[in-house]
N, C-alpha and C positions, 0 to 999 in steps of 0.2 A: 473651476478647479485648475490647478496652474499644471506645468510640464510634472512636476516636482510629484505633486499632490496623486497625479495621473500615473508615475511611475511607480510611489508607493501600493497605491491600490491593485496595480495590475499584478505587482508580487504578492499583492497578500490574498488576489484571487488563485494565481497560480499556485502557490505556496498551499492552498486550503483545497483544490484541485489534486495535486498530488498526493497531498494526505488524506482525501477521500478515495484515490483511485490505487494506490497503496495496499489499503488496509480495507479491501474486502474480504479479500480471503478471511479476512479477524471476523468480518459479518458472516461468513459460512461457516465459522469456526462457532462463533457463540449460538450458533440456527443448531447447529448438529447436536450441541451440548442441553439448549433449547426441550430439541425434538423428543431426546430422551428423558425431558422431564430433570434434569442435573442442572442447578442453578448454577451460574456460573461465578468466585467469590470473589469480592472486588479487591482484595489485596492480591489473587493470585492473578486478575487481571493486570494490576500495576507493575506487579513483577514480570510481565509479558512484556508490557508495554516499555518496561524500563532497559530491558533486552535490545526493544526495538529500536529506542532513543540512541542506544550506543553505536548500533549496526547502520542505522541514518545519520548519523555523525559521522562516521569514520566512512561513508560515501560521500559525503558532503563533502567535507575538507581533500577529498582525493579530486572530487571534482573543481573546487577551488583552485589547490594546487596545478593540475592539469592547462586550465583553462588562464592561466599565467603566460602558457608557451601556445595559444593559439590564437589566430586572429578572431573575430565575432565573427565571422560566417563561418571560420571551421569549430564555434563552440557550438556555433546550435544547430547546426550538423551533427557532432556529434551528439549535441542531448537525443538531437530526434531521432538520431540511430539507436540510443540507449533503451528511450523511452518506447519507441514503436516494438522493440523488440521483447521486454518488459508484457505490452498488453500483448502482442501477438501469443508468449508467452503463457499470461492466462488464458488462451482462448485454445491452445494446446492442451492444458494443463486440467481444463475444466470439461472438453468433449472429446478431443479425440485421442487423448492417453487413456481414459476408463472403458475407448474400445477395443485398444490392441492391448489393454493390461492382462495379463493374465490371473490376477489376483481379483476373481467380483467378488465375494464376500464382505458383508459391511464389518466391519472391527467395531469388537465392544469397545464403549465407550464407560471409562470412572469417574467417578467425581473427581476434578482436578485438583494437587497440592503442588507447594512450593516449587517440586521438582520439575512437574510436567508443569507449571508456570515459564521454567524456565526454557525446558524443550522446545514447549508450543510458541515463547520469545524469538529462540533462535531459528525454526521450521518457520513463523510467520514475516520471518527479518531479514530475508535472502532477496527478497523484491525492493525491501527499504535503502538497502545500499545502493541497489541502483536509482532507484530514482531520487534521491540523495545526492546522487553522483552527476544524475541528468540534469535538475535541476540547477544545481551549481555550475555545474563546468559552461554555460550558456550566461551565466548569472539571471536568470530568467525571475529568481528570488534569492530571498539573503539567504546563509548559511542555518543562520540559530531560527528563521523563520519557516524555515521549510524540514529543520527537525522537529521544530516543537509540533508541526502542525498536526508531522506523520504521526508522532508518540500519543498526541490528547486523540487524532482520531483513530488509532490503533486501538484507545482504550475507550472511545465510545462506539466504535463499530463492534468492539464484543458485546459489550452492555445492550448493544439495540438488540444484535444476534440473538443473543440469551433471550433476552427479554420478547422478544415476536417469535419464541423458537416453537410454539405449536402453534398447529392449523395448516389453512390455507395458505398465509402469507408466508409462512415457513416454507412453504414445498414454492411457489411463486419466486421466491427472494432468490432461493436455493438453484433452484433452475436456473436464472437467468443473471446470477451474481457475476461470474466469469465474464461473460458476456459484457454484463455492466462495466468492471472492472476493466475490461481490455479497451475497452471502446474509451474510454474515460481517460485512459492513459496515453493511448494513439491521438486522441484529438488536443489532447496535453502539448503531444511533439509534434504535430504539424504545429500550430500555435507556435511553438521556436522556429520556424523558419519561415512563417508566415507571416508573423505580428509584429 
């Protein structure tokens, strides 16, 4: 496999990387939907996911644009600045915000429509921009290869969620997603200034 053939693959690892390390939160989001027994419906999936396409695009192309006015070693510097702080991020977001929150109570959960499609798009879409942004501004992957990736695994990490959302593997996933999730995203951005 030639330089060529070597540089395509490693984007479309990275590229499938970020859109798995993205869109967990969409796997604890379909676990929780899951758990309660609420199927999750795949057109109000797609309207999530189509949320998310938008919010990864418009980090993408900032990253793009950016990454114009920097040299290669200060782009993936910056991804890995983006990226590292992204996963650190969920690893806040996932254990030690639910101990100083004051809020335990679990919140009922509805059967999801259009609306909270769109909510759960924009509340799941806040990670996509950045690493949309990180990704690009390194050029570490293409622009339309590291949106699409985010948007089809945004909408099959719900799918899996939903779909394994009882039992064991539920309460398993659920535990240790953030975790996954951040780890997955940090080793992303070493990667940019490593590789």
């Amino acid at each position: 496999m030639g330089a060529t053939g070597m540089s395509w693959f490693s984007a479309f690892i990275t590229a499938n990387l970020i859109g798995i390390g993205s869109n967990f939160d969409n796997c604890g989001t379909g676990i929780a939907y899951g758990s309660d027994k609420i199927k999750f419906p795949h057109w109000v999936n797609a309207i999530a996911n189509m949320v998310g396409f938008c919010t990864a695009l418009l980090g993408a192309y900032a990253g793009e644009i950016i990454s114009r006015y920097l040299t290669v070693t200060e782009a993936e510097w910056a991804a890995f600045v983006v990226l590292i702080c992204i996963g650190l991020f969920f690893w806040y977001a996932g254990y030690v915000h639910p101990l100083v929150s004051r809020q335990k109570q679990k919140m009922k959960i509805k059967k999801p429509g259009w609306k909270e499609g769109i909510i759960l798009g924009l509340a799941l879409s806040f990670t996509n921009v950045a690493s949309g942004f990180g990704a690009t501004v390194a050029n570490a992957a293409s622009l339309w290869a590291t949106v699409a990736s985010i948007a089809i695994w945004g909408y099959i990490m719900i799918w899996l969620g939903n779909w394994i959302g009882i039992g064991f593997i539920a309460r398993l996933l659920g535990k240790y997603s953030s975790f996954a999730a951040g780890l997955l995203l940090i080793l992303v951005g070493i990667h940019q200034i490593a590789g």
